[in-house]
Backbone bond lengths (Angstrom), bond angles and torsions (degrees), N, CA, C in turn:
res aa  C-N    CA-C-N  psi(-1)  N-CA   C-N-CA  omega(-1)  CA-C   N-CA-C  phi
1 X - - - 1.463 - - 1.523 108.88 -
2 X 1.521 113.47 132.10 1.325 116.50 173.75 1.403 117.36 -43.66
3 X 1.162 130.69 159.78 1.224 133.87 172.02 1.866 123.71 -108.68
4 X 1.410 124.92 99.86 0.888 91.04 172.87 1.183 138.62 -102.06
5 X 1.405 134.26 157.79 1.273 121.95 -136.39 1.655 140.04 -99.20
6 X 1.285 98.37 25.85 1.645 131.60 174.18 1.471 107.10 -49.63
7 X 1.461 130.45 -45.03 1.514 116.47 164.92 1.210 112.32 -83.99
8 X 1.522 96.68 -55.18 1.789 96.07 179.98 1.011 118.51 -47.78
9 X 1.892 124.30 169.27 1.381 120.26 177.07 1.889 95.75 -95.87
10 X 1.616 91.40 143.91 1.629 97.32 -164.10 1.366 91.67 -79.69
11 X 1.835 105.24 156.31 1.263 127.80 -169.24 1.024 93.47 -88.68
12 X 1.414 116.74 156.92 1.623 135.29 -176.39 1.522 94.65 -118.01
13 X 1.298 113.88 134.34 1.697 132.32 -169.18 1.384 114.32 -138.97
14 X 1.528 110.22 89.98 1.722 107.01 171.35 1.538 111.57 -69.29
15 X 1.096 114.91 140.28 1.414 117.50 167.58 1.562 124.82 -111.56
16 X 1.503 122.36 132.64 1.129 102.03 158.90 1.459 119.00 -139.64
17 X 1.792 115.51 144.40 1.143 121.17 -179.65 1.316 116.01 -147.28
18 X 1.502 129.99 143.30 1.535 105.25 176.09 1.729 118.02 -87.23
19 X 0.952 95.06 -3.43 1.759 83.89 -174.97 1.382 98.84 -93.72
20 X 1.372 141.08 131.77 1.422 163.77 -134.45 1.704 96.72 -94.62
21 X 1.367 93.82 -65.58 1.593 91.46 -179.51 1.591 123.73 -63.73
22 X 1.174 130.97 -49.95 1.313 130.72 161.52 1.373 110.78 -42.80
23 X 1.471 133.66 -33.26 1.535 121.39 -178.11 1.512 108.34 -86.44
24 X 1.432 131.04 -16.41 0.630 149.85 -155.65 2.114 96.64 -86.00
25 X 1.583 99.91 -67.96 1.316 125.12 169.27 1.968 100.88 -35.04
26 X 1.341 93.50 -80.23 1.585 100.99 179.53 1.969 121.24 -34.44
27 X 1.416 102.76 -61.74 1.233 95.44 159.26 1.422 139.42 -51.20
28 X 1.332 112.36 -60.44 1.951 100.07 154.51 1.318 131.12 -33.94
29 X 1.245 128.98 -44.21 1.409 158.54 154.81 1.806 83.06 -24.38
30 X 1.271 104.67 -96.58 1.385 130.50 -167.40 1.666 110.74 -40.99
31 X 1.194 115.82 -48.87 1.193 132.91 -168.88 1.972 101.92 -63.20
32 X 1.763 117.00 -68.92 1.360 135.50 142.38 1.350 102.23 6.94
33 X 1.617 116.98 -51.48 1.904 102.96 -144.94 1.335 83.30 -121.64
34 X 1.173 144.33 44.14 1.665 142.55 -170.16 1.457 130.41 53.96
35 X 1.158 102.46 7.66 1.785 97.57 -177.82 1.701 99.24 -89.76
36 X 1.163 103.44 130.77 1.768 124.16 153.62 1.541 100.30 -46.42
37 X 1.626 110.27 141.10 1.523 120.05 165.13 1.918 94.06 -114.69
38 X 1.324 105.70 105.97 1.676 93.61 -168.01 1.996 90.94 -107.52
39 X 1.117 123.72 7.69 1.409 124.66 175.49 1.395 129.53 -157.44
40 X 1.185 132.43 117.47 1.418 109.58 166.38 1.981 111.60 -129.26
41 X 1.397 82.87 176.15 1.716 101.63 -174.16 0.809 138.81 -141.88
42 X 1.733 147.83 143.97 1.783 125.73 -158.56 1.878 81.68 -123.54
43 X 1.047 120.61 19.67 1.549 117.03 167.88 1.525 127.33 -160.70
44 X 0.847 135.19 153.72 1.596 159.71 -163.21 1.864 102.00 -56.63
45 X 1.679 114.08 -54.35 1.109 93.20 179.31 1.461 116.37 -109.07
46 X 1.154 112.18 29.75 1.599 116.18 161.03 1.521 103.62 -93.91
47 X 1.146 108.07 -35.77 1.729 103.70 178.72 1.392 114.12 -57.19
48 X 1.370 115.41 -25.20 1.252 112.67 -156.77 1.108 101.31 -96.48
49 X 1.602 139.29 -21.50 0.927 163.23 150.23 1.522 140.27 -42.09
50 X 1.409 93.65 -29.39 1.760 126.07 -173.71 2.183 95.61 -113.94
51 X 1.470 104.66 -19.11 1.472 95.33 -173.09 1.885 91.51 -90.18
52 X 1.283 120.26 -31.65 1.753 121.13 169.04 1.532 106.52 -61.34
53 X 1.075 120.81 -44.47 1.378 114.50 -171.04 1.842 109.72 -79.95
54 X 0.926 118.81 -52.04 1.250 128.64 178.42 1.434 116.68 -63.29
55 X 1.448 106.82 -61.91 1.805 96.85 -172.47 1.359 121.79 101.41
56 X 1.364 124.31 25.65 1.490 138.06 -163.10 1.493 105.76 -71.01
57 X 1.269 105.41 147.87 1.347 129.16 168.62 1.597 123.75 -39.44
58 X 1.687 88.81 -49.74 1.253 128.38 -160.61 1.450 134.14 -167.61
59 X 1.738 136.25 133.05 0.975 91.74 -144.08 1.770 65.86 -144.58
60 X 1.520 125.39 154.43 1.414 157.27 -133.28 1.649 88.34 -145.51
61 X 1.439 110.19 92.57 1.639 108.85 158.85 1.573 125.03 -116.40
62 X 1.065 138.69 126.43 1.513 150.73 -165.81 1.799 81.53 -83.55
63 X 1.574 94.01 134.83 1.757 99.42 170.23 1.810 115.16 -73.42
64 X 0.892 88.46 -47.21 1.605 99.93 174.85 1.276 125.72 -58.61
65 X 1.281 151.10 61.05 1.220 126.13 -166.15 1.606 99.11 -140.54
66 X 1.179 111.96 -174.48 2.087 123.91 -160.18 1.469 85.96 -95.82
67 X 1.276 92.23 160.99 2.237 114.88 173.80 1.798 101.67 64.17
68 X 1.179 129.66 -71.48 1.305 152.91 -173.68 1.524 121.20 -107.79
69 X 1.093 150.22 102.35 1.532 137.37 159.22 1.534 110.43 -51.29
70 X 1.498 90.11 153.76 1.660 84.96 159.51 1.383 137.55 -60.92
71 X 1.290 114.25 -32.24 1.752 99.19 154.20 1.285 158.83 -52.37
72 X 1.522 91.03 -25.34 1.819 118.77 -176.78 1.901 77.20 -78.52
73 X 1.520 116.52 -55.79 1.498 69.53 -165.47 1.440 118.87 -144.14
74 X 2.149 97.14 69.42 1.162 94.88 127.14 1.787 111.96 -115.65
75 X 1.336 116.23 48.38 1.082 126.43 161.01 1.514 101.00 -73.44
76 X 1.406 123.54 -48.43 1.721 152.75 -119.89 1.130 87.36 -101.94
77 X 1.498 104.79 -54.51 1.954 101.57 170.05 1.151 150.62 -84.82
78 X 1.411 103.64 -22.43 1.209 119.50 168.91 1.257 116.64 -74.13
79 X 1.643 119.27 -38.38 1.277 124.33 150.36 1.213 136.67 -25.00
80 X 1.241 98.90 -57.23 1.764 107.59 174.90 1.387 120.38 -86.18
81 X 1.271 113.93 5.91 1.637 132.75 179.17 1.629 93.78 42.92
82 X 1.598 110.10 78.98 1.174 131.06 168.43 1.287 104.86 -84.82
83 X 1.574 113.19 -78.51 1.197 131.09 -164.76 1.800 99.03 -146.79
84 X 1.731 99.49 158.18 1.578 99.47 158.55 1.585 111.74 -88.64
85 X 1.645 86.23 146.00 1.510 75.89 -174.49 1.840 94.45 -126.74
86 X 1.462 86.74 163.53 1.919 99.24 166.05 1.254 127.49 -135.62
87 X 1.054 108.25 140.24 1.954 130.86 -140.58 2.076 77.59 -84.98
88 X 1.522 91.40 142.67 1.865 104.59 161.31 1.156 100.21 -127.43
89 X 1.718 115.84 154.31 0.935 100.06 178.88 1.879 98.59 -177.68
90 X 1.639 111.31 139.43 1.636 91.31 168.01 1.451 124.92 -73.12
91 X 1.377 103.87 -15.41 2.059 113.14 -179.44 1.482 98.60 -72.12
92 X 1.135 95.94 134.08 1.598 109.23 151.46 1.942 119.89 -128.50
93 X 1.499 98.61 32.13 1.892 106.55 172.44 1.270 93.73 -50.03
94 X 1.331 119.69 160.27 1.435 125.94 170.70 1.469 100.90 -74.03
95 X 1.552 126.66 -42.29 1.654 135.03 -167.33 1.782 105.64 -43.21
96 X 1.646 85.66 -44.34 1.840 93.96 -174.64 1.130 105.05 -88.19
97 X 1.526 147.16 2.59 1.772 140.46 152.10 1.438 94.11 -73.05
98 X 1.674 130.52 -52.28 1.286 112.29 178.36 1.287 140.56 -40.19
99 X 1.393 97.28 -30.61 1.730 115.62 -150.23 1.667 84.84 -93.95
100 X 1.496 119.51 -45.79 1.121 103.08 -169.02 1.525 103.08 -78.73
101 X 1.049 137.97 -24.80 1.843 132.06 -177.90 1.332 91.13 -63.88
102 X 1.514 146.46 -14.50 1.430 126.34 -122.63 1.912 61.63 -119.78
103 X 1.632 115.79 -65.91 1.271 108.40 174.69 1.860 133.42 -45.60
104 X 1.073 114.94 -0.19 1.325 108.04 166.35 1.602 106.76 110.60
105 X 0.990 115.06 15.59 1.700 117.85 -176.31 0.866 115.35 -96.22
106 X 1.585 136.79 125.17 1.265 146.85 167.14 1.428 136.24 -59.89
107 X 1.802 91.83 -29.11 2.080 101.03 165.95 1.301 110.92 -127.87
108 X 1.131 107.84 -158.94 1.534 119.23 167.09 1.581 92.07 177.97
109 X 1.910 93.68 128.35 1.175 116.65 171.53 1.168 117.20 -128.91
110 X 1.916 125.50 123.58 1.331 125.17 -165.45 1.325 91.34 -125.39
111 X 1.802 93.06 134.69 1.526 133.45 -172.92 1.669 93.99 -62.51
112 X 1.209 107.03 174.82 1.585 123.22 -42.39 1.588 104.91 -56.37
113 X 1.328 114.23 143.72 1.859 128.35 -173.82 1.375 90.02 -124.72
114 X 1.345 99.48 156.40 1.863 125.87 161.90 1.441 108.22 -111.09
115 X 1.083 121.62 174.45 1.144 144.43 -152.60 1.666 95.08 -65.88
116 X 1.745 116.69 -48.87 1.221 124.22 167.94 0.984 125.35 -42.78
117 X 1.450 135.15 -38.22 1.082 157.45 166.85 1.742 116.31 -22.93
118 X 1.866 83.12 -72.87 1.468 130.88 -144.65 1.988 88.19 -65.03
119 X 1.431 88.89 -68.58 1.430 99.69 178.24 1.636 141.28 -35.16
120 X 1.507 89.74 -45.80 2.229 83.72 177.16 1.692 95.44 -87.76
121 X 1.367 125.14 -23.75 1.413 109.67 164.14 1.517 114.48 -23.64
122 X 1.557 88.83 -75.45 1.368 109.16 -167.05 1.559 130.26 -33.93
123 X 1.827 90.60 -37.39 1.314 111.10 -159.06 1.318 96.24 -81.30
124 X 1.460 126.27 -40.60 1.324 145.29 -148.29 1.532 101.53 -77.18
125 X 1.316 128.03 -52.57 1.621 159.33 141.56 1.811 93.33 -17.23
126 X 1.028 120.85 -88.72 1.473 121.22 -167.31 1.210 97.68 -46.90
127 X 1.591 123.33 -73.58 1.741 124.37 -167.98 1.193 109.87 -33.36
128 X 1.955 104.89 -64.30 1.625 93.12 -173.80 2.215 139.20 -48.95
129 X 1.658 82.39 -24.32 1.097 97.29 -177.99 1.651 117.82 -78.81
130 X 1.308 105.75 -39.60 1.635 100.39 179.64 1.869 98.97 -66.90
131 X 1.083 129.19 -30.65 1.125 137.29 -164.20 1.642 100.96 -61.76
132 X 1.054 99.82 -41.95 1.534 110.94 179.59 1.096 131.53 -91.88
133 X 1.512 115.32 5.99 1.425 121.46 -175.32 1.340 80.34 -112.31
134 X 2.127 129.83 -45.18 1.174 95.63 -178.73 1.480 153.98 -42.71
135 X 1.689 93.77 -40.18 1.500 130.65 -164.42 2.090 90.35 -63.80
136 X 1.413 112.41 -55.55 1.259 121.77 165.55 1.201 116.46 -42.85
137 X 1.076 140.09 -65.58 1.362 142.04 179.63 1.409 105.09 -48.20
138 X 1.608 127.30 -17.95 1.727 117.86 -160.98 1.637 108.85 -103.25
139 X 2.076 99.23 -10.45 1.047 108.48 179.81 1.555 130.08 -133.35
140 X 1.128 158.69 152.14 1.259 129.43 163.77 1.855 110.14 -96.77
141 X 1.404 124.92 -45.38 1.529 124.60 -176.90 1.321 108.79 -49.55
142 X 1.514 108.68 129.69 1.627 116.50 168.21 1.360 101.35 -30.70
143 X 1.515 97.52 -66.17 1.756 123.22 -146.97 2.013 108.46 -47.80
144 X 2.122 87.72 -38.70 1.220 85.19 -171.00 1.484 135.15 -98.62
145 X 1.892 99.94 6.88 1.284 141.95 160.33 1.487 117.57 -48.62
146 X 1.501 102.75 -54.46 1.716 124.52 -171.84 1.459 100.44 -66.70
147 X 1.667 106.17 -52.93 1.744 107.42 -179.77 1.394 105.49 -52.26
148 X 0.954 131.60 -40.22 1.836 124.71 -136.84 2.243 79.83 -98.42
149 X 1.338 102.53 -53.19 1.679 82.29 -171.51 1.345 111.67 -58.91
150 X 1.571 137.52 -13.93 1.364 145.16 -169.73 1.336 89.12 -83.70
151 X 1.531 143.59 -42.56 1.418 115.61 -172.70 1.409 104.93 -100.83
152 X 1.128 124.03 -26.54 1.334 100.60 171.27 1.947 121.82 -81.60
153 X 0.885 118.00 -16.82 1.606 122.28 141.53 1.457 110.61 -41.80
154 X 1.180 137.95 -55.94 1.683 144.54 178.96 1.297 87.23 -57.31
155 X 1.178 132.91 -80.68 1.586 151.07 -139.68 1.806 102.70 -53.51
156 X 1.935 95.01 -67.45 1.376 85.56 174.34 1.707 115.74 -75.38
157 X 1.379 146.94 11.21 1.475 139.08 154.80 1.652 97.16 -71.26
158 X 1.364 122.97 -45.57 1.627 118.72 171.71 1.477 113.89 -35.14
159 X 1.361 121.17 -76.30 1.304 149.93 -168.16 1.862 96.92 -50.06
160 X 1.664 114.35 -45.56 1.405 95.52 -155.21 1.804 102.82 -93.80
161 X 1.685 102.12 -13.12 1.522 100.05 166.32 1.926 120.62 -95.70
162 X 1.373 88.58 18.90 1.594 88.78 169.04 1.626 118.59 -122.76
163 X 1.556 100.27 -33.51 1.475 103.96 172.49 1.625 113.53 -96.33
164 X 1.569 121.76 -18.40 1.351 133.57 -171.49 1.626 102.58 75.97
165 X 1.401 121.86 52.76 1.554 113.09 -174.41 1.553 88.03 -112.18
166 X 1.064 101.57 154.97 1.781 120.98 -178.67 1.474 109.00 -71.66
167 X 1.172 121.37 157.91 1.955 121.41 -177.87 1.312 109.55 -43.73
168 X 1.766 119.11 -63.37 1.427 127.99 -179.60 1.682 105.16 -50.43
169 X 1.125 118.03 -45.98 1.203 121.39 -169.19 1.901 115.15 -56.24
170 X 1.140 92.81 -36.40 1.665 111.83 -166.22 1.327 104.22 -89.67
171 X 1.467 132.09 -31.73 1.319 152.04 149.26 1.500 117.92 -31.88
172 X 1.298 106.01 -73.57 1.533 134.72 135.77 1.868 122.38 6.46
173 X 1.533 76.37 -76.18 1.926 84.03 -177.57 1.261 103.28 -84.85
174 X 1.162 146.86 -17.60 1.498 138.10 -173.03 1.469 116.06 -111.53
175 X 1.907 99.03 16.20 1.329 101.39 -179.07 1.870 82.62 -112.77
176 X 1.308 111.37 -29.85 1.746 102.50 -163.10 1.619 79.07 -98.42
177 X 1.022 152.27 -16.24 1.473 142.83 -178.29 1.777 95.50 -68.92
178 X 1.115 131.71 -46.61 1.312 138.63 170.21 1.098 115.67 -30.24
179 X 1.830 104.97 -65.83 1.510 119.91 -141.00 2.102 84.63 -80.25
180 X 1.193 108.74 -55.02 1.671 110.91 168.92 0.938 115.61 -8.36
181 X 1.224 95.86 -91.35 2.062 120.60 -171.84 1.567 102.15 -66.57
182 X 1.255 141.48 -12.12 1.288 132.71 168.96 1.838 107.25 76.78
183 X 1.310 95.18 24.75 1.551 119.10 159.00 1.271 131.88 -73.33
184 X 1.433 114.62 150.05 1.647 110.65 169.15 1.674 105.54 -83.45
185 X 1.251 118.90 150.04 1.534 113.17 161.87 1.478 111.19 -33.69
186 X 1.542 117.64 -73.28 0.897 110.42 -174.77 1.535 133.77 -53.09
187 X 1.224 132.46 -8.21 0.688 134.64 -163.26 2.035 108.83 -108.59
188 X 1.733 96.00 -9.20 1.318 113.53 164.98 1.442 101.66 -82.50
189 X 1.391 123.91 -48.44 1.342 107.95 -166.93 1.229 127.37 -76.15
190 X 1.442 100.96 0.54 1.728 104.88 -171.42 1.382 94.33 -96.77
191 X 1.366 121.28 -15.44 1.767 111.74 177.28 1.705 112.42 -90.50
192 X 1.161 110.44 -13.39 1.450 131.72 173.52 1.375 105.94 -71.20
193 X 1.337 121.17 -64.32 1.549 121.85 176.90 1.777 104.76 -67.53
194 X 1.295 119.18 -24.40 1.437 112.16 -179.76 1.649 115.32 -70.44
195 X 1.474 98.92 -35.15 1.745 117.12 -173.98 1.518 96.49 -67.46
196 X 1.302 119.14 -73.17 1.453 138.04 176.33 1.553 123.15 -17.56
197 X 1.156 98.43 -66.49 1.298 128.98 175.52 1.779 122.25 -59.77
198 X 1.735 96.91 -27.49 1.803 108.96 177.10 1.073 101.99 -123.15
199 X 1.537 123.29 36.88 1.491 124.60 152.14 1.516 100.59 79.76
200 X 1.310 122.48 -17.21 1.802 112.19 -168.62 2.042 98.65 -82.59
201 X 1.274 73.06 173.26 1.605 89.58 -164.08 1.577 91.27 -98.84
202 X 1.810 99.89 137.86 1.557 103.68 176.42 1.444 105.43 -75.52
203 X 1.061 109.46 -164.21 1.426 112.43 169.79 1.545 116.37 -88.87
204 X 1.190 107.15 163.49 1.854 121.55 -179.56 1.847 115.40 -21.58
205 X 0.899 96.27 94.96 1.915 89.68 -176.44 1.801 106.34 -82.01
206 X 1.114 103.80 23.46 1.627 113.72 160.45 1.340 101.36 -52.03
């Protein structure tokens, strides 16, 4: 469930798009459900520019845009593990979902969207990203980066077809199941797929 953001501290969301009214639209949108609009942009390398200076949560790029597309830069940001960002866009070719997953983007939202839309993007964008800075933070080797998100990816698909808990949710318990037991993730998920897998019951997914 979305969060809105009255306890939490509200997310800060640069946006960029060139057409005035659509950024305009999006921000109300954004603004409506508690997110801060702390930047916006009608091009590729001002965004990228305003996401270094600023420090956003999250950052809203239109593929299309003058000087820079949105890909070049959320290459630029995602690169620099600024912010997660999510691709807008009227295309929905599969080539251009590639290109943008290939660039570092966590969603993709194709125009025209409603508010419904806008939202589990959003949500989906943040999760994936803390998820991935955690897993980072537990490791430094590429090699041993790739292993550890491959079992805990297994672990939480275990967890959400045995308890019915949602991705974040399953993420969630095997990130505070860790911090508990004074475990590595990985080392939760390999007892998760071990439990799972031999019929025994994990522990409390409270």
């Amino acid at each position: 469930m979305a969060e809105t953001q009255t306890d939490a501290e509200r997310r800060r969301v640069l946006i960029a798009e060139d057409e005035a009214l659509i950024r305009l639209d999006l921000a109300e949108m954004l603004v409506e459900e508690g997110y801060e609009v702390v930047g916006e942009a009608g091009d590729g390398e001002t965004a990228v520019r305003l996401a270094e200076e600023l420090k956003p949560d999250l950052v809203i790029l239109d593929i299309k845009m003058p000087i820079m597309d949105g890909l070049a830069a959320a290459e630029r940001i995602a690169g620099a593990r600024i912010a997660p960002v999510i691709i807008l866009t009227a295309f929905s070719q599969r080539d251009l979902v590639e290109r943008a997953r290939a660039a570092g983007a966590m969603a993709y939202l194709v125009k025209p969207f409603q508010k419904s839309d806008l939202v589990p993007a959003v949500e989906i964008a943040l999760s994936r990203y803390s998820e991935i800075a955690a897993l980072e933070a537990e490791v430094a080797g590429l090699t041993d980066r790739l292993e550890i998100r491959k079992t805990v990816e297994r672990a939480k698909g275990a967890l959400m077809t045995t308890y019915n808990m949602t991705e974040p949710q399953a993420f969630k318990w095997i990130q505070r199941t860790a911090m508990d037991h004074r475990m590595t993730m990985k080392e939760v998920a390999e007892r998760i797929l071990a439990e799972t897998s031999g019929g025994e019951v994990a522990p409390s997914a409270s």
